[in-house]
N, C-alpha and C positions, 0 to 999 in steps of 0.2 A: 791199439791201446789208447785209451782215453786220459785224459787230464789225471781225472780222480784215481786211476788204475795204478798212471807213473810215479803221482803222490803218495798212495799206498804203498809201494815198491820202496819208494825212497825213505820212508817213515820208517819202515824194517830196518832198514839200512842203518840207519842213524839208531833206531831203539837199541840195535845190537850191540854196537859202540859202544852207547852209553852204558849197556850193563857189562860190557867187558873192562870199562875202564871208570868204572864209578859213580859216573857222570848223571844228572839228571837232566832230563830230558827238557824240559821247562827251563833252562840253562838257554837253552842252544835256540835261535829265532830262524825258520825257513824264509827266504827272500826266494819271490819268484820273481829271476831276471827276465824283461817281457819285451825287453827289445826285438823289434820287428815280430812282436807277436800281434796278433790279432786281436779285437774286444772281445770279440766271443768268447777266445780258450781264457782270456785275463777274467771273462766274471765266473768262466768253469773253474779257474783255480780260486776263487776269492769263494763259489760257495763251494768247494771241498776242502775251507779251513785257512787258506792263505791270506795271511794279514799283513802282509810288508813286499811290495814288489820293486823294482830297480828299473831305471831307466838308463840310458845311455846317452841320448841326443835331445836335448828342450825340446826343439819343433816338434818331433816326432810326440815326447809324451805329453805338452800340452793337447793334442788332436786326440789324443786317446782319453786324458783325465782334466777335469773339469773341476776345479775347485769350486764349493759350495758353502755360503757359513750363512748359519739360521738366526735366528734373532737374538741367539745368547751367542754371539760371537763362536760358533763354535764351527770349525771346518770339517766337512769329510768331502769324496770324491764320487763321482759321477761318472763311472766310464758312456763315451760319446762314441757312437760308430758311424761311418761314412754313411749307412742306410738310416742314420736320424735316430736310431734304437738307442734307448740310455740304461743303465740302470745305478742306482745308488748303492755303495761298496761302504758306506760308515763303517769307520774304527778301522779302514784300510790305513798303513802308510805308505809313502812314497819316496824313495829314495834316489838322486843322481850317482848312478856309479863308476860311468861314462869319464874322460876327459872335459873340461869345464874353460870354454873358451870366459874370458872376461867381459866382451861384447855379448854374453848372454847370459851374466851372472845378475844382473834384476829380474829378468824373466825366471831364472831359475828361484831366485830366494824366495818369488812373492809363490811360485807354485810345489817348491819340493818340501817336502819335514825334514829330510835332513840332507846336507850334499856330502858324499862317501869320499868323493874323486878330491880333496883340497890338498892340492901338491905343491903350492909354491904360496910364499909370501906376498907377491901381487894381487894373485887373486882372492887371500884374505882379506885384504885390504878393500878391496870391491867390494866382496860381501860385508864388510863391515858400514861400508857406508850405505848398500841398498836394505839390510836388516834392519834398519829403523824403521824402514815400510810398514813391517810386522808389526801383529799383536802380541806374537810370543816368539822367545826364542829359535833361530835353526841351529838346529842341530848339526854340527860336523864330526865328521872324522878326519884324521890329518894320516897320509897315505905316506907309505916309507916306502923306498924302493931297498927290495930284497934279496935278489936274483936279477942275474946277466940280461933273462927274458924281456924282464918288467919295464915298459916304458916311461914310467913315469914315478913321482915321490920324490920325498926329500932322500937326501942323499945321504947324511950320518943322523948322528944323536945330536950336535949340537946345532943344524938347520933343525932339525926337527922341535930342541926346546924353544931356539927363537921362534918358529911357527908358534907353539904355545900360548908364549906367553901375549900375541898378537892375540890370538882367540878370547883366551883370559882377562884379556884386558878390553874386551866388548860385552855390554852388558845384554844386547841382543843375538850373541852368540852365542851359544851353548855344546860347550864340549863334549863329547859323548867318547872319544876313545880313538881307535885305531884301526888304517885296514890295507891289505898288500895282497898283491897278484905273484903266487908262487910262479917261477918258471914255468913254461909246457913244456913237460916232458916226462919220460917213465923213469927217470931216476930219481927213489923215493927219497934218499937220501938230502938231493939239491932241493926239492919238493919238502922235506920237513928242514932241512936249514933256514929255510925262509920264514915257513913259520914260527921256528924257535926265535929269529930274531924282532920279531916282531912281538914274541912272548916278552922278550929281555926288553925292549923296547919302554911296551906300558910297564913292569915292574919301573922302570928310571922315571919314567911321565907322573906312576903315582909316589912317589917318594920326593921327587922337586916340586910338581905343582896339584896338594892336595886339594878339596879331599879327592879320594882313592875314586870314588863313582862317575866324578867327570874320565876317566878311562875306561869305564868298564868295558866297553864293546871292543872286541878282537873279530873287525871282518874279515876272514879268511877262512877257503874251502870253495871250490867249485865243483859242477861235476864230474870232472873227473878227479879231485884229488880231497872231496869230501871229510872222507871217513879218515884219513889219514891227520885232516885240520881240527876232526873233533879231537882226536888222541891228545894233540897237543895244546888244545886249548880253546878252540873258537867258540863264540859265542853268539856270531851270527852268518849262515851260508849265502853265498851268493848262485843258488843253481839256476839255469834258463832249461838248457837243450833237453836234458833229465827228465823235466817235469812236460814239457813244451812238445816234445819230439811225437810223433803220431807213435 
């Protein structure tokens, strides 16, 4: 199966959803997770429609993606491959989804659009001071742990509003919403608990710190627990293996 085959497959998937439970489709953003994937399949997914891929490790997605901004300040990316082969991906984005050590949160700010993985008040702080770099905003999301599984995120609702109001209070910050790692496992049950609380989550995020749009993003859903994260809400997937898998 090719890239473009498994994207097709998973488009199904997710169309189905959405017309069984309302949803439109243009709601919901595919994220092609590309960790330890290759340039080749990363520009097979970027021209069969993928505009938002996930990183895991800085070293690894600088060596892959190349930041480029033309004369009107404007950035897109450049996938680099070890055979010197480039090619240009404009209107891609690039997302950290990874753990985010703080000894490589400059390297990160000046090269990701937005870091997914911000789980703790220190390394807010980091990025607050390396996001002056910039010319616009990053984007974050503030990660709640949800589940026994999940190794990382803030731990209640009131860690999470002081995160907030840290983000909030940078003006090269820019809040975009929230995102959590449901347990692995086959119980759907533990699997939508997680997401429900992360639903409940942004409803408290947009009613303390409007407006409503700095939360809009709900990341949550992977490949195996997709279709069960649109049901309840998600807005943006994070699949790899799915799309990636020969």
């Amino acid at each position: 199966m090719s890239v473009a085959d498994n994207l097709a497959k998973i488009e199904e998937r997710i169309q189905k959803v959405c017309d069984s439970t309302g949803r439109k489709r243009n709601e919901i953003t595919l994220m092609g997770v590309s960790k330890f994937v290759p340039v080749s399949l990363i520009n097979e997914a970027f021209q069969a429609g993928v505009r938002c891929f996930g990183e895991s490790r800085v070293k690894e997605a600088a060596e892959k993606f190349e930041v480029v901004e033309n004369g009107n300040q404007q950035r897109f990316f450049r996938l680099v491959s070890p055979e010197a082969h480039s090619a240009e991906i404009s209107g891609a984005q690039l997302h950290m989804v990874g753990s985010l050590q703080r000894n490589k949160a400059k390297q990160a700010t000046l090269l990701f659009d937005c870091i997914q993985s911000v789980d703790r008040d220190e390394l807010i702080l980091e990025l607050i001071k390396h996001s002056l770099l910039r010319d616009e905003p990053l984007k974050v999301l503030l990660e709640l742990h949800t589940g026994e599984q999940t190794k990382s995120g803030f731990e209640n609702l009131d860690a999470l509003f002081k995160a907030a109001e840290l983000v909030i209070g940078c003006e090269k910050l820019k809040p975009a919403g929230l995102m959590t790692m449901a347990p692995y496992t086959e119980d759907t049950v533990l699997i939508r608990s997680s997401f429900k609380a992360l639903v409940k989550a942004q409803k408290e995020l947009k009613r303390r710190f409007p407006p409503m749009d700095n939360w809009a993003c709900l990341s949550m859903g992977m490949s195996n627990d997709f279709e069960a994260a649109i049901e309840e809400g998600s807005t943006l997937l994070r699949i790899g293996s799915a799309i990636f898998k020969e």
